[in-house]
N, C-alpha and C positions, 0 to 999 in steps of 0.2 A: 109422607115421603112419596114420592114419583118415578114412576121407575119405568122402563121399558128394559123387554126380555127379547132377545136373540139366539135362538139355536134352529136349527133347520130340522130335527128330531119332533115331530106335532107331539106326543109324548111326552116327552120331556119338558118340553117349554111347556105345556097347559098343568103338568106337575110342578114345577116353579111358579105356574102364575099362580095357580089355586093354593102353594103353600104361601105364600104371599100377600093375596086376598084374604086368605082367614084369620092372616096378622093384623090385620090393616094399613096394609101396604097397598096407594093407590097404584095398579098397574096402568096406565096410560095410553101402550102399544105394543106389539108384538110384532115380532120379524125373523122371516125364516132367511134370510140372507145379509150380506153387507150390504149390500145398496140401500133394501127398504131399511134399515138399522139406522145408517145416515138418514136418511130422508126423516124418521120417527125423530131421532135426535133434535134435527133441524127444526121440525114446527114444534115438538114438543116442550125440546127444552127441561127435560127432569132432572132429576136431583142424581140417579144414577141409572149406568144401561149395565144388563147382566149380557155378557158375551161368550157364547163358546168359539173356542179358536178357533176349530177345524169346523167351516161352512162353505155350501158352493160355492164359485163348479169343482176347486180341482180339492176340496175338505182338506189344505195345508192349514194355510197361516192369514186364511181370509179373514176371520175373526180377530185376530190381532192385529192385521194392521187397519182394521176399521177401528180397534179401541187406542191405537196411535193415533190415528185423524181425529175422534173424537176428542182425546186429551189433547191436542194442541189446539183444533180448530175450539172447542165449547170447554176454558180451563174450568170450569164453574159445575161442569159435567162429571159425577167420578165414573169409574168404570172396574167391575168384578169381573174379571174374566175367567172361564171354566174350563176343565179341558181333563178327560180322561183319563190320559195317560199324566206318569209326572214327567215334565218336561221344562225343567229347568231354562235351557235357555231361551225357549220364547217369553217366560216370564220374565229372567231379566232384561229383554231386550224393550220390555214397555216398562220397566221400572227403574232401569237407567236414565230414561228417557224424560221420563213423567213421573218423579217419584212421589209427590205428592194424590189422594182421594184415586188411588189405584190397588187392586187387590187380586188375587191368583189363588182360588183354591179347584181342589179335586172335584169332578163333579158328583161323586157319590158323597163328599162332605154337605153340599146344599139340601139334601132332604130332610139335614137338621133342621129344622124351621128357626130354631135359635141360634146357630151356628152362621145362619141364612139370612138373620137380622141383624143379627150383632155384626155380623162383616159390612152389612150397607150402613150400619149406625154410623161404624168406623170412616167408612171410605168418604160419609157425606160429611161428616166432621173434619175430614184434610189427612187421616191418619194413611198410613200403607198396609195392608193384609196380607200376609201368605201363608200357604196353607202349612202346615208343622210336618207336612211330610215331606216336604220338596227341604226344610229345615233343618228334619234329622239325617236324610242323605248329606246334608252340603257340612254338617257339623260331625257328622259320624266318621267322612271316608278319611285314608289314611295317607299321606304323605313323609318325604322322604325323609325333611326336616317340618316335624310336624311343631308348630308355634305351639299348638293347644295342649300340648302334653304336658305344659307348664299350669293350664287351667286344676283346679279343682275339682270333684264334681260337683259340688254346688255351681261352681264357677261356670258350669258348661252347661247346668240348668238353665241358669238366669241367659246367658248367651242365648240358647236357642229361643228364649221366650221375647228376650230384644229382639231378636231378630225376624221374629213373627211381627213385629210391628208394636208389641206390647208395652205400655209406659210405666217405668219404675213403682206406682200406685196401682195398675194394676196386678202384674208380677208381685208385687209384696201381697193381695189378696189371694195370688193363686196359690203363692209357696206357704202363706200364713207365717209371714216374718212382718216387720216393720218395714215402711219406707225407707228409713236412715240405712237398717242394712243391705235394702237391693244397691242400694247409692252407693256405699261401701263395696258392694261385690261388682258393680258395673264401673265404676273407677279403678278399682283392681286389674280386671278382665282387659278394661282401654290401655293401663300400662303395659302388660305383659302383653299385648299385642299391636301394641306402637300404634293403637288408632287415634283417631279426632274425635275428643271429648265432647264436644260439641254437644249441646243438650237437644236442639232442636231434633227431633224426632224421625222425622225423616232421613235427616245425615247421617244416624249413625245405624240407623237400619243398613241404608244404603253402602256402609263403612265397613259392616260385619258382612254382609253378603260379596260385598267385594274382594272381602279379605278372604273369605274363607271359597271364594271361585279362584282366587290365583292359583300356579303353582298345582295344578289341579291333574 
């Protein structure tokens, strides 16, 4: 895999590249801004670019919306974006968008090394990633007429792990249940909260996370 890495922190990106390299993970480029990020994008062309949001000049939302440019201009491109703080809604303003080979974790999650592979495995395979922390705030907080109070807690298991991006095969490995019953518990979970069954993986990421920002 091919990767170019993006944070303006020299620190932190040579900690990313080196956890990377020892994976064998070819690193390709590095870039302490959005412009050179684009520019590395452009001639390199890799499989995916690691982004922190917050880059010069003004450390907002530069890193996001170079991983907007990125996904629409190179769709073949995924893109892990990083970011300190949780901050929900810059995440979903690039996974509305681009919901497919896109991913948002915490950046003290990345020095998993396997936390840090398996997220690029996911994102170069077409899957969506988020981090379980931005997850359990969106699935924890409490509303007036709260839909979920009808879940189980199994039911609210398997929810937040859909909603991490995770596929019924995998979820039935993590819980140590069968496939047939995540299938059971996520067909349950889509009636009791009127979403779109839709198996394709991305839509119903995208179904749960929307659901559970409304009304917020």
């Amino acid at each position: 895999m091919r990767v170019v890495v993006a944070d303006d922190v020299m620190v932190t990106r040579a900690g990313i590249v080196g956890l990377l390299r020892d994976a064998g993970i070819d690193v390709v480029a590095e870039a302490e801004n959005a412009e050179d990020l684009l520019g590395h994008v452009r001639r390199a062309r890799p499989d995916a670019a690691i982004v922190d949001i917050r880059m010069p000049p003004t450390h907002t939302d530069e890193g996001l919306v170079a991983a907007q440019r990125i996904r629409s201009d190179y769709p073949d491109v995924g893109v892990l974006v990083l970011s300190q703080y949780v901050e929900p809604s810059y995440a979903m303003r690039l996974l509305e968008e681009h919901p497919e080979r896109v991913g948002y974790l915490l950046k003290e999650r990345v020095f998993d090394v396997a936390i840090l592979v398996d997220a690029l495995r996911r994102i170069a395979e077409g899957e969506t990633v988020i981090d379980p922390t931005i997850v359990a705030r969106l699935v924890g907080r409490r509303r007036r007429a709260d839909p979920l109070a009808e879940l189980t807690t199994r039911e609210r298991e398997v929810l937040g792990l859909v909603a991490e991006g995770l596929s019924n095969r995998a979820i039935a490995a993590r819980l140590f249940v069968t496939e047939r019953t995540v299938e059971a518990h996520v067909k349950q979970i889509f009636l009791k909260l009127r979403l779109d069954t839709s198996p394709d993986s991305h839509r119903r990421v995208l179904a749960v996370i929307a659901y559970l920002r409304s009304g917020a």
